[in-house]
N, CA, C and O atoms as CSV, one atom per row, in Angstrom:
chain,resi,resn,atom,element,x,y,z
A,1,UNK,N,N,8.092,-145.168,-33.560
A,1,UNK,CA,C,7.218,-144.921,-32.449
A,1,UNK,C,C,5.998,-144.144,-32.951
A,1,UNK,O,O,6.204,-143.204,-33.718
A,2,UNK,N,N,4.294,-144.559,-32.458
A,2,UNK,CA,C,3.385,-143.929,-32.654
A,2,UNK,C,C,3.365,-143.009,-31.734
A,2,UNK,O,O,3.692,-143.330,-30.592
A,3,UNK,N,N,2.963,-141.605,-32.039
A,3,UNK,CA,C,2.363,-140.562,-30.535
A,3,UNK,C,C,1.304,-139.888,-31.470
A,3,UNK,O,O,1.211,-139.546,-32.650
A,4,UNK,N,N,0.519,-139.875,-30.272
A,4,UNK,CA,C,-0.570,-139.200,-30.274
A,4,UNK,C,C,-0.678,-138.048,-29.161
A,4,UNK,O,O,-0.474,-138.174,-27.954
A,5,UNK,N,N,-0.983,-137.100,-29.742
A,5,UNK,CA,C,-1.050,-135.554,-29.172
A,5,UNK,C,C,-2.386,-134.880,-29.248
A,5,UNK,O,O,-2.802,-134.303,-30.252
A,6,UNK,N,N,-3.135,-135.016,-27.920
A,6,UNK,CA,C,-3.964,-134.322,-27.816
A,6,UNK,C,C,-4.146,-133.114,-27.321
A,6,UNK,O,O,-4.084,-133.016,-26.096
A,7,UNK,N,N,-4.440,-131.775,-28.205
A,7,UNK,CA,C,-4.745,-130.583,-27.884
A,7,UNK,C,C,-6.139,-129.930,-28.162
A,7,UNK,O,O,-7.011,-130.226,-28.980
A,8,UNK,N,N,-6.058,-128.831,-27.103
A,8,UNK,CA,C,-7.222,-128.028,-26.503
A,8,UNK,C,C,-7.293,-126.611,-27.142
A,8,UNK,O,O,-6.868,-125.630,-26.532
A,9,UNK,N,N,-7.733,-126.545,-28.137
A,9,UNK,CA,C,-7.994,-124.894,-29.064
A,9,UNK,C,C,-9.572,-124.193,-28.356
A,9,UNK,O,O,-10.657,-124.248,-28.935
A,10,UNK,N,N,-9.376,-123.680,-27.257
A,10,UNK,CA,C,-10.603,-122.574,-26.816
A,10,UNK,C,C,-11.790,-123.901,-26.865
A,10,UNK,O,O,-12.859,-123.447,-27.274
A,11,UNK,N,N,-11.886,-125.526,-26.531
A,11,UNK,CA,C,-12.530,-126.093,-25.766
A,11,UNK,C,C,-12.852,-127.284,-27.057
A,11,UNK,O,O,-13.646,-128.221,-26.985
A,12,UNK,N,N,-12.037,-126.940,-28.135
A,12,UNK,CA,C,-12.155,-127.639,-29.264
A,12,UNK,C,C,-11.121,-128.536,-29.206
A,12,UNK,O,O,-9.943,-128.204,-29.073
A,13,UNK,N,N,-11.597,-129.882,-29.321
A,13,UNK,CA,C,-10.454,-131.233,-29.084
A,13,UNK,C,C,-9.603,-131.372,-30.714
A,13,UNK,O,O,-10.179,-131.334,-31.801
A,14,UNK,N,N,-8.342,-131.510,-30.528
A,14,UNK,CA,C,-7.824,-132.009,-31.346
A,14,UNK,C,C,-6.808,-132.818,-31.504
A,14,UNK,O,O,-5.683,-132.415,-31.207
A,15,UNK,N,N,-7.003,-134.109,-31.998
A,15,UNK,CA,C,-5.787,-134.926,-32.153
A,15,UNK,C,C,-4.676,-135.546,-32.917
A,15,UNK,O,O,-5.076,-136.620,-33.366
A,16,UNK,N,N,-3.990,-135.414,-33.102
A,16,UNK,CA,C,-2.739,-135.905,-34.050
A,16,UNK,C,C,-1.870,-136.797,-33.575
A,16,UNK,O,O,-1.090,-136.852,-32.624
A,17,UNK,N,N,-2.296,-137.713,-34.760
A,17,UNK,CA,C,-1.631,-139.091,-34.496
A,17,UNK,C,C,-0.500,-139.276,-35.345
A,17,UNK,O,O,-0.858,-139.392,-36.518
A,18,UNK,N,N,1.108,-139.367,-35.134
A,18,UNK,CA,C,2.162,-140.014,-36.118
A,18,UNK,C,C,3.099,-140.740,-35.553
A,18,UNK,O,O,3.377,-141.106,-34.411
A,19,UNK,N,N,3.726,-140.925,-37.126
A,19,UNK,CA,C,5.079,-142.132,-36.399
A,19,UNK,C,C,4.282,-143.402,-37.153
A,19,UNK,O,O,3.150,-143.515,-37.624
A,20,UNK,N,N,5.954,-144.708,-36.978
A,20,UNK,CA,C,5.271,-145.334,-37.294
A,20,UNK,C,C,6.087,-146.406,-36.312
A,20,UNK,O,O,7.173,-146.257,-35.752
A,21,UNK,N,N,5.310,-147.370,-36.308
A,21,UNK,CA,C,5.560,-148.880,-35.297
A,21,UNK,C,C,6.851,-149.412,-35.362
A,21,UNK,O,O,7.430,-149.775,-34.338
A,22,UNK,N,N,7.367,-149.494,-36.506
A,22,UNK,CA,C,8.684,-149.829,-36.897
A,22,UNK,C,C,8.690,-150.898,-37.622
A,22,UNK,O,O,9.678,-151.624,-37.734
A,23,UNK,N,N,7.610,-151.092,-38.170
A,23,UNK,CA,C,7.502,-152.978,-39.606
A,23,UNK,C,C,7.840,-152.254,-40.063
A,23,UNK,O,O,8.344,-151.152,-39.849
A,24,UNK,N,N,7.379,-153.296,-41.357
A,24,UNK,CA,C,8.047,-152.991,-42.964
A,24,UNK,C,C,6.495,-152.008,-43.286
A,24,UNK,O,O,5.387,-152.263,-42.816
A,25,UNK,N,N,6.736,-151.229,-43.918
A,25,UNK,CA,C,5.720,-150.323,-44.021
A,25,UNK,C,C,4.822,-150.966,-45.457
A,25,UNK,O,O,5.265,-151.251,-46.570
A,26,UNK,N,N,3.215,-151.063,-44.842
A,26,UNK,CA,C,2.581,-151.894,-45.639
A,26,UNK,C,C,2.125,-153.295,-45.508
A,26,UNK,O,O,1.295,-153.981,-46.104
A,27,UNK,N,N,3.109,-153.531,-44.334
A,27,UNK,CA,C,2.866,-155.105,-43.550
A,27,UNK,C,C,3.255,-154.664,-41.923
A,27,UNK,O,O,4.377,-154.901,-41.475
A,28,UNK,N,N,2.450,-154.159,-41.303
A,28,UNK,CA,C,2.694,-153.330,-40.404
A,28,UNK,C,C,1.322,-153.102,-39.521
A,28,UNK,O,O,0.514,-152.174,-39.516
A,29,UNK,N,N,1.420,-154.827,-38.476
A,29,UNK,CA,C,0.225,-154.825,-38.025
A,29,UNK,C,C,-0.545,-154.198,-36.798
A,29,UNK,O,O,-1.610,-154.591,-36.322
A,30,UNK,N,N,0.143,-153.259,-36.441
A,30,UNK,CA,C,0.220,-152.999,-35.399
A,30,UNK,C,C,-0.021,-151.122,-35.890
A,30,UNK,O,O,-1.044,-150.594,-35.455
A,31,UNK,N,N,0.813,-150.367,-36.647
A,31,UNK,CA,C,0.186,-149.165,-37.437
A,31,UNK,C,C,-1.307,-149.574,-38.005
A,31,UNK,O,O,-2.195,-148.779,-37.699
A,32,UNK,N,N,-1.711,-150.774,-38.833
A,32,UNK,CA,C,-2.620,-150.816,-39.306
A,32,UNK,C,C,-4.161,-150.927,-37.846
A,32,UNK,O,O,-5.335,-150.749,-38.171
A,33,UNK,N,N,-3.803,-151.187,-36.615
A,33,UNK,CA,C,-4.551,-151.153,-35.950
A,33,UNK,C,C,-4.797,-150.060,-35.297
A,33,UNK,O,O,-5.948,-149.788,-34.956
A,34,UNK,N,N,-3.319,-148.928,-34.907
A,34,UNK,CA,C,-4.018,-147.682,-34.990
A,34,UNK,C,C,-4.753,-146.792,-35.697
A,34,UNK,O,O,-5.459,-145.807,-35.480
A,35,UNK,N,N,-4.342,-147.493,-36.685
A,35,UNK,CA,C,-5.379,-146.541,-37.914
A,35,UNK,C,C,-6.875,-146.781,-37.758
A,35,UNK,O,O,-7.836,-146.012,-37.785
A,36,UNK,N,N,-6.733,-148.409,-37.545
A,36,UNK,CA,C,-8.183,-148.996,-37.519
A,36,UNK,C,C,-8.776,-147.863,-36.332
A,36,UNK,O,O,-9.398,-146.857,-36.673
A,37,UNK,N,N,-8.556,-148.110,-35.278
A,37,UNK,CA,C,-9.090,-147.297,-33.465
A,37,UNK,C,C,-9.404,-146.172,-34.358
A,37,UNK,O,O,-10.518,-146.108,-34.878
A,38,UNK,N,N,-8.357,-145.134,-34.608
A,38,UNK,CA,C,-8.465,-143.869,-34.591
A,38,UNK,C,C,-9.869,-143.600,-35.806
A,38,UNK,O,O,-10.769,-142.761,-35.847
A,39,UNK,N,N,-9.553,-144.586,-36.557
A,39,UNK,CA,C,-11.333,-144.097,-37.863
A,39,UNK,C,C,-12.377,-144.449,-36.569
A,39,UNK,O,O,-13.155,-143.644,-36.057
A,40,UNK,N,N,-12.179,-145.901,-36.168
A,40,UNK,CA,C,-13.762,-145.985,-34.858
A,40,UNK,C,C,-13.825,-144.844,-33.993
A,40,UNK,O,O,-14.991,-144.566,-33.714
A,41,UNK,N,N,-13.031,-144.141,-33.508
A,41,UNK,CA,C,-13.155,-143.149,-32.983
A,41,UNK,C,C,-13.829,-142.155,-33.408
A,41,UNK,O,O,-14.906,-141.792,-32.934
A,42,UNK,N,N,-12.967,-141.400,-34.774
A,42,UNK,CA,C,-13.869,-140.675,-35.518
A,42,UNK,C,C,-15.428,-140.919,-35.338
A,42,UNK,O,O,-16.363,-140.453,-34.688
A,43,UNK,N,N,-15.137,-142.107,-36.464
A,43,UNK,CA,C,-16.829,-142.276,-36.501
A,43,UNK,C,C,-17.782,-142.774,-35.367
A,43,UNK,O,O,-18.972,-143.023,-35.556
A,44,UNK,N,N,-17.379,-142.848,-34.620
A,44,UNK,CA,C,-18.329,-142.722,-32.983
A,44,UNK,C,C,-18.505,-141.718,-32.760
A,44,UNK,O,O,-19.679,-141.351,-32.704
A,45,UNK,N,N,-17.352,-140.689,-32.499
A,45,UNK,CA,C,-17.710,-139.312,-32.151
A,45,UNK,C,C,-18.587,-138.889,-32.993
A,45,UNK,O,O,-19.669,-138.566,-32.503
A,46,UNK,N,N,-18.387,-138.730,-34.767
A,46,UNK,CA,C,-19.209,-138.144,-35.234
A,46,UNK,C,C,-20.735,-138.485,-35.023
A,46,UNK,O,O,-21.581,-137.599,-34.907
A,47,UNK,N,N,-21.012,-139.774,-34.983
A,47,UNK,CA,C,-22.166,-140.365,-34.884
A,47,UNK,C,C,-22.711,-140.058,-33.513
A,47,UNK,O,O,-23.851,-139.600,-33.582
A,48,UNK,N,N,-22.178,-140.188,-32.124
A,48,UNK,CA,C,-22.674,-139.610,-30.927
A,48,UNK,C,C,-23.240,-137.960,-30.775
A,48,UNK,O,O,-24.227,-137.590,-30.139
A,49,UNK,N,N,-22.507,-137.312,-31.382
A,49,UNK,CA,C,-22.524,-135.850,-31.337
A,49,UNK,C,C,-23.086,-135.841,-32.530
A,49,UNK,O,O,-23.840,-134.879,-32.383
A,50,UNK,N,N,-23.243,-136.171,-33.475
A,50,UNK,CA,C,-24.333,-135.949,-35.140
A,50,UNK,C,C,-23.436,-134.779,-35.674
A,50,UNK,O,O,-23.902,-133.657,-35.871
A,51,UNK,N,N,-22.213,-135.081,-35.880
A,51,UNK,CA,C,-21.424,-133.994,-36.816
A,51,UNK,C,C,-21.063,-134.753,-37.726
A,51,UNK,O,O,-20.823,-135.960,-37.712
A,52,UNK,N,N,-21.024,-133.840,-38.705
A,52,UNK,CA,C,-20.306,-134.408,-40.135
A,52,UNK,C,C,-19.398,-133.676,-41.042
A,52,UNK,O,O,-19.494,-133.312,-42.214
A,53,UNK,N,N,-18.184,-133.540,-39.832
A,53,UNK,CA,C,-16.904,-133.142,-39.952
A,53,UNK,C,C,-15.953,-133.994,-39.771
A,53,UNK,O,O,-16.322,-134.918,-39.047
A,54,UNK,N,N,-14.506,-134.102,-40.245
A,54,UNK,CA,C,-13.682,-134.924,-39.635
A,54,UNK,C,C,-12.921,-134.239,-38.551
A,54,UNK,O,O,-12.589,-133.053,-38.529
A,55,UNK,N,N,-12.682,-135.201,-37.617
A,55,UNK,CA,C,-11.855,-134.778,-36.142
A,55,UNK,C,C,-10.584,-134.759,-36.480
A,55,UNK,O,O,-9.726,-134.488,-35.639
């Protein structure tokens, strides 16, 4: 199972994503698409807001 846990540090977002889908790890198309989201995410946020930190 994937979970994702989003928490609130004094107004600062943070998220943590684990787990895994349950393939064979490495052929695992469905982990490989959360991974995919969660980088577009990143890099939207960073790019909307002009930071160049990782989330």
């Amino acid at each position: 199972m994937i979970e994702a846990v989003f928490l609130d540090f004094d107004g600062s977002l943070s998220i943590e994503i684990s787990g895994h889908a349950g393939g064979n790890k490495g052929h695992d198309l469905v982990c490989a698409g959360v991974s995919s989201v969660v980088q577009m995410f990143e890099i939207g946020i960073n790019g909307v807001l002009n930071l160049k930190k990782k989330l």
